[in-house]
C-alpha positions in Angstrom: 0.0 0.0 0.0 1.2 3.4 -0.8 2.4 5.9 2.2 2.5 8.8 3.0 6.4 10.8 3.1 7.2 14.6 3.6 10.0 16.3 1.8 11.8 17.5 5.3 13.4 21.0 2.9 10.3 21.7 1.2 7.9 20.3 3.7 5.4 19.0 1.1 4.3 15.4 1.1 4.7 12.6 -1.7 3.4 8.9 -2.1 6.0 6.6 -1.9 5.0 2.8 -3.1 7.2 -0.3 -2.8 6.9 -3.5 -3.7 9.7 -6.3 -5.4 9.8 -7.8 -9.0 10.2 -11.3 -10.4 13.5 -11.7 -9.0 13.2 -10.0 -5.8 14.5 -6.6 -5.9 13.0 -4.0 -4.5 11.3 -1.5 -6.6 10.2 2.2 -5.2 8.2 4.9 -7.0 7.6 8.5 -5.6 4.7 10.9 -6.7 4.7 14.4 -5.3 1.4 15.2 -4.1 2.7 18.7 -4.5 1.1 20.4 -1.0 2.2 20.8 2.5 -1.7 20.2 3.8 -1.7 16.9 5.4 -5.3 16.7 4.7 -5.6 17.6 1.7 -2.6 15.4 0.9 -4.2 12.5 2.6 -7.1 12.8 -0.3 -4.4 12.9 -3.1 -2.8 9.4 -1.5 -6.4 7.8 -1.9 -6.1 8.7 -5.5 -2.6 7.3 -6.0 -3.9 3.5 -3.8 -6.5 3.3 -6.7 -4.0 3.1 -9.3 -1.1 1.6 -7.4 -1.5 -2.2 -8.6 -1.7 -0.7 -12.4 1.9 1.8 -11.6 3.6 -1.4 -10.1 3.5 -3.1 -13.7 4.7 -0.4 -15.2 1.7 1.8 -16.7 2.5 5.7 -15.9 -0.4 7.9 -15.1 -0.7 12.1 -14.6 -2.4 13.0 -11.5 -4.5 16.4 -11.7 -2.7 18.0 -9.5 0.1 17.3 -11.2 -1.4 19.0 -14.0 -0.2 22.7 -14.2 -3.3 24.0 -16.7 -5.5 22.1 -14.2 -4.0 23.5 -11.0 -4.1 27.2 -12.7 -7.7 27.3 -13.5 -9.5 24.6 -10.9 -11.3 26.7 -8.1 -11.0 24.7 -4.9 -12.5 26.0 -1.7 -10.4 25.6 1.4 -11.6 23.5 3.7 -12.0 24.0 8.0 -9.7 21.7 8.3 -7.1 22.7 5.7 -7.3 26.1 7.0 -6.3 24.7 10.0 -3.6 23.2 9.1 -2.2 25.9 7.1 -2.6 28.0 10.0 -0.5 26.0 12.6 2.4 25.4 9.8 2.9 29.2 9.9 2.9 29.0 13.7 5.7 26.5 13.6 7.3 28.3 10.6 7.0 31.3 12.9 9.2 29.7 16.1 5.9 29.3 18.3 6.8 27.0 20.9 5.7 23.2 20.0 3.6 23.4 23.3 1.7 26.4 22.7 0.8 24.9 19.3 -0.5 21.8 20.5 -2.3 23.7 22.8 -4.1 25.5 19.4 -4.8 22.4 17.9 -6.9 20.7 21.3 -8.6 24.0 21.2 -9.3 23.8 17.5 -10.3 20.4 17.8 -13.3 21.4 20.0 -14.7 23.5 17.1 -14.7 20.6 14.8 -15.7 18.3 16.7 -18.8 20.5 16.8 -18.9 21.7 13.4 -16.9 18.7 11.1 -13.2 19.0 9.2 -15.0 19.6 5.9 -17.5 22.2 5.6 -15.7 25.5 3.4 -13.9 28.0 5.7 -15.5 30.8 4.0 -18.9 29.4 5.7 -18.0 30.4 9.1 -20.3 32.4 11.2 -21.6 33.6 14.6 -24.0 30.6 14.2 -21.0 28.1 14.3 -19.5 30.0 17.4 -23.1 29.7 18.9 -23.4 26.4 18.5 -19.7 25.4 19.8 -20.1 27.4 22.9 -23.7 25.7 23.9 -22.1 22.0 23.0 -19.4 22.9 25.6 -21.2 24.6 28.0 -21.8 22.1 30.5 -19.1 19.9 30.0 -16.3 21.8 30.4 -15.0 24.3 32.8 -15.2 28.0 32.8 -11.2 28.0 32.3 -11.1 25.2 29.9 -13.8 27.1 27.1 -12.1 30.1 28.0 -8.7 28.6 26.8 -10.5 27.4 23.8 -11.9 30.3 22.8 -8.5 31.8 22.8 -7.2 29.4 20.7 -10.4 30.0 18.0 -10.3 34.0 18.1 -6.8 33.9 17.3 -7.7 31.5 14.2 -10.6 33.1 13.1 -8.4 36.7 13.4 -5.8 34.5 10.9 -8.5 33.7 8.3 -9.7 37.2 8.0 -6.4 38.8 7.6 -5.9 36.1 4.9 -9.5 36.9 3.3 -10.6 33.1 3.9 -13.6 35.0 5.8 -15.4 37.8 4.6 -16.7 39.2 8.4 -15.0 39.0 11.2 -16.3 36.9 14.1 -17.0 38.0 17.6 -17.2 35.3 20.6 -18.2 36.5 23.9 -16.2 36.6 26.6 -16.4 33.3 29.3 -16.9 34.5 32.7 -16.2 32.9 35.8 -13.1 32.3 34.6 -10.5 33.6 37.7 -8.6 30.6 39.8 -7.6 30.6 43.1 -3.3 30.6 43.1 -2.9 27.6 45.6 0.4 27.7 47.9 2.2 25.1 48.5 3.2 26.2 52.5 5.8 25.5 54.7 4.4 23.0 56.2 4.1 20.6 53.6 7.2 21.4 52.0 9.0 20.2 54.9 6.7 17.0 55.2 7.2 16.4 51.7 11.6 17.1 52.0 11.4 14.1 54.5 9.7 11.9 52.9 11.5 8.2 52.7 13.3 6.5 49.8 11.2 3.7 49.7 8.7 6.1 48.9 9.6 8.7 46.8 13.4 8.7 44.9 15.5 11.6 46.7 16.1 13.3 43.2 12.5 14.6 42.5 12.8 15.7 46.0 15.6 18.1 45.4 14.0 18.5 42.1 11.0 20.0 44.3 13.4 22.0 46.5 14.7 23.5 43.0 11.2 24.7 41.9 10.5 26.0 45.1 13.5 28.0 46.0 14.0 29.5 42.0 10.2 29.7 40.7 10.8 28.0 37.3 8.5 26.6 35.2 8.4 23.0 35.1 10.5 22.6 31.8 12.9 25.7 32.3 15.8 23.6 34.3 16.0 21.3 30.8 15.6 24.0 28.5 17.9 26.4 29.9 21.7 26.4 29.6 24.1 26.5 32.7 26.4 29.6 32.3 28.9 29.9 35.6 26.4 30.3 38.7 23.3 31.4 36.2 20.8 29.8 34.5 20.1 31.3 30.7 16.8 30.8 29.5 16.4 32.0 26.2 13.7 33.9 24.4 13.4 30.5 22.1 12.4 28.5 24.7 10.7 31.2 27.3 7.0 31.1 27.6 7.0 35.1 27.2 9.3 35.0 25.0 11.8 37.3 26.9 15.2 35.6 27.6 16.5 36.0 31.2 19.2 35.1 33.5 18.9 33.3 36.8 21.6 32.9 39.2 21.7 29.8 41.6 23.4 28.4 44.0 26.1 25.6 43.9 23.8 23.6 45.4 20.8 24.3 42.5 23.6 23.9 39.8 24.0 20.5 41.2 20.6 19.5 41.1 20.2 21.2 37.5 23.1 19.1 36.0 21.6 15.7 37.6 18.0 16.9 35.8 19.8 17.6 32.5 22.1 14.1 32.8 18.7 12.2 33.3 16.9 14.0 30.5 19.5 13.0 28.2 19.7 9.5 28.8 15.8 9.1 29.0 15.4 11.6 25.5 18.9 10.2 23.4 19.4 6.8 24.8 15.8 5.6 25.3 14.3 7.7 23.1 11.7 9.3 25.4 9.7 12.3 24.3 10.7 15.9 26.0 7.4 16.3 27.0 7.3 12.8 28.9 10.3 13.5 31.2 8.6 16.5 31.8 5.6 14.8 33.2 7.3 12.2 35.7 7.9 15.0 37.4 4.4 16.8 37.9 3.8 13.3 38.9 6.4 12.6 41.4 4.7 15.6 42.9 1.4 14.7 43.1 2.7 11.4 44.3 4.4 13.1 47.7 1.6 15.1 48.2 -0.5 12.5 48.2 1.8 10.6 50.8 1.7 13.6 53.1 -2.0 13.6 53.0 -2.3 16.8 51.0 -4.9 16.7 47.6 -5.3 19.2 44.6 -2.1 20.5 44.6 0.0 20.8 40.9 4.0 21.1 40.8 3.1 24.2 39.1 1.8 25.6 42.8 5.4 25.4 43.8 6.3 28.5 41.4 3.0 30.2 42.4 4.6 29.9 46.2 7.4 31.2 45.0 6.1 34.4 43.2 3.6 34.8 46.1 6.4 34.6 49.1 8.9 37.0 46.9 6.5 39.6 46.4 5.1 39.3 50.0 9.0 39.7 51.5 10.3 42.5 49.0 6.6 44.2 48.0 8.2 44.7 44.8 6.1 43.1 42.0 7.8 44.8 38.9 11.3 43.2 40.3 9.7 40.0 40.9 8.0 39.8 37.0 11.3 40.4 35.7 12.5 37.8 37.9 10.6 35.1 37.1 9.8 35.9 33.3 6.1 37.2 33.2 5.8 38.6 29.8 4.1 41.9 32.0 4.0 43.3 35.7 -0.1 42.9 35.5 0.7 38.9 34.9 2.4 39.0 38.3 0.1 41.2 40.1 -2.5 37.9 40.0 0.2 36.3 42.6 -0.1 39.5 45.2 -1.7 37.8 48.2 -2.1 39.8 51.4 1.1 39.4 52.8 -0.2 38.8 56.6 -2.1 36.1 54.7 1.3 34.9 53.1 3.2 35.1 56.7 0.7 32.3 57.8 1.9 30.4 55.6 5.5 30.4 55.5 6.3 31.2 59.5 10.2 31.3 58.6 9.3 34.5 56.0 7.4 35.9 58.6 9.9 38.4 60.6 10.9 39.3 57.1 7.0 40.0 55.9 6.3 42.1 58.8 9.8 44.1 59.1 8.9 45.3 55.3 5.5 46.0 56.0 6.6 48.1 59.1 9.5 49.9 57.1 6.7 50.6 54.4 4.4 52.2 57.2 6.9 54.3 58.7 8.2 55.4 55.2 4.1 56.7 54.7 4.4 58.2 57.9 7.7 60.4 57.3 6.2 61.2 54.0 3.0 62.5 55.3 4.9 64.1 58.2 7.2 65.9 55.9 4.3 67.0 54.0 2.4 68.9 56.6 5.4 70.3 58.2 6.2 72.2 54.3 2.3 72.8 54.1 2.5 74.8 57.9 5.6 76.5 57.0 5.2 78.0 53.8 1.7 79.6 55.2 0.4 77.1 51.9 -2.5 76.2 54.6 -4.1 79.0 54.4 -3.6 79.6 50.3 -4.8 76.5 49.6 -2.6 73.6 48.1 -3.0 74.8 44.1 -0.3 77.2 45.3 2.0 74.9 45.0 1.6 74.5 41.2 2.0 77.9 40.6 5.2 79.9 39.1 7.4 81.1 41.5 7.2 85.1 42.0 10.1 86.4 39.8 
């Protein structure tokens, strides 16, 4: 049976069929299918399967799409699903992160699902929309059709700058959508840092201590490349796309090397997928919480504790964002807890909470002091204070 092959420089598919003659040797003949669409390439193989018997005994035939007159003046209308897959090519051509476009594609996937692969993209409307966001209502989460509907504007947006759609397409706006930033707190940190062998290997513990103690994301320690006592994560790999540099300890370089050494052998040797040694991770955590009786907590809640307890002890969110590698300082405001609340939580942190949040009331209080002292002196009192944006006398 004839496969399917992509030219890796071109990135356009081909049918490739085997077979062997008379006398045993193996035979091999390649037609370019002369597109980069898989879907639209998956049609063209169909056509090549139905003649495959008649092109292993020799009999040549011309495809249409191999047909240049044919090509020129045939009017094909682009398909949902071709549009899609056009539209995620340029994302890849574009360096999007392989992550963020899988993350397109599950979104997209819940609009065909709804609507089918086939139907023209020019057809799209607000009836479409309508009916993908009642199908989904109730059985997914507020945050879930919200990330979806992300993932679908940002399409739709693509097809009309491309003129695949004539209008543009509004979606409304899912609400309910804001999630509480769980801590991970002291408390079961330390349960979860003691923790036997038996139970849990000692490397995803220090692994743990890493997360907690530097605030990286969960794939940042693989991605990012040890430079003397820094970590360099580049805008390739970044989430926001802004590189950075993080400096750690001898103690985190350690622990980063012993992550990178395992991720090699799992990825080159035993041919893991990146993504996969990822996960053992996230599940190793959820694993020692689970031992320590603790539920609904995510190794991402280890960075949240991180950003939360920074801000908290140096009440400096713009510092923090750049820190950690928020694309913005309003991304980072979402972790800005009450730091009391924060002291709770962490009782080592919580001389250091209180000392700043003392230092920041007696800096108010000199201010305001200083103020009325200039306001009684200058006689301003009486003036009123728009004096003080007036023109000196000459």
């Amino acid at each position: 049976m004839a496969s399917l092959r992509k030219q890796n420089k071109r990135q356009t598919y081909y049918a490739r069929i085997q077979w062997r003659d008379i006398f045993g040797r193996l035979k091999e003949k390649c037609i370019p299918l002369k597109t980069h669409l898989k879907s639209e390439a998956l049609t063209r193989l169909s056509a090549v399967e139905k003649q495959e018997n008649n092109i292993k005994e020799g009999l040549k035939f011309t495809f249409p799409w191999l047909n240049e007159d044919v090509v020129r003046t045939t009017i094909v209308r682009r398909t949902l699903q071709e549009a899609i897959d056009r539209y995620h090519l340029v994302k890849e051509s574009n360096g999007i992160l392989r992550s963020s476009i899988d993350r397109s594609k599950v979104g997209l996937k819940s609009l065909t699902n709804v609507i089918g692969k086939d139907i023209p993209v020019d057809s799209l409307n607000g009836d479409h929309i309508e009916e993908w966001a009642t199908r989904w209502k109730n059985d997914h989460r507020p945050n879930t059709r919200a990330c979806n509907r992300a993932k679908i504007v940002s399409f739709l947006n693509y097809c009309y700058k491309k003129k695949w759609i004539n209008n543009k397409i509004e979606i409304d706006t899912i609400n309910n959508t804001q999630t509480e930033k769980r801590l991970v707190n002291e408390e079961t940190i330390k349960k979860i840092q003691k923790l036997p062998s038996s139970i849990l290997d000692p490397h995803y513990l220090n692994a743990f201590y890493l997360y907690f103690t530097t605030g990286f994301r969960r794939a940042e320690p693989f991605d990012g490349e040890l430079k003397k006592n820094y970590l360099v994560v580049t805008c390739e790999t970044a989430k926001s796309k802004k590189s950075r540099k993080v400096k750690v300890s001898h103690q985190q370089k350690l622990i980063i090397e012993e992550m990178k050494d395992r991720y090699e052998e799992a990825v080159v040797k035993y041919k893991y997928k990146p993504r996969s040694v990822h996960d053992r991770y996230r599940r190793q955590f959820k694993k020692a919480c689970r031992a320590v009786g603790v539920e609904g907590l995510k190794l991402h809640n280890l960075r949240n504790s991180y950003i939360s307890l920074r801000i908290a002890v140096t009440g400096d969110i713009f510092a923090v964002s750049q820190e950690v590698g928020h694309a913005s300082a309003k991304q980072t405001e979402e972790y800005a807890l009450p730091p009391l609340l924060v002291a709770d939580e962490f009782s080592s942190y919580k001389k250091l909470i209180e000392d700043r949040l003392r230092q920041d009331k007696m800096n108010k209080t000199f201010y305001e002091m200083l103020e009325d002292d200039f306001i009684v002196k200058s006689d301003l009192k009486e003036h009123g204070l728009k004096e003080l944006h007036d023109p000196l006398p000459s």
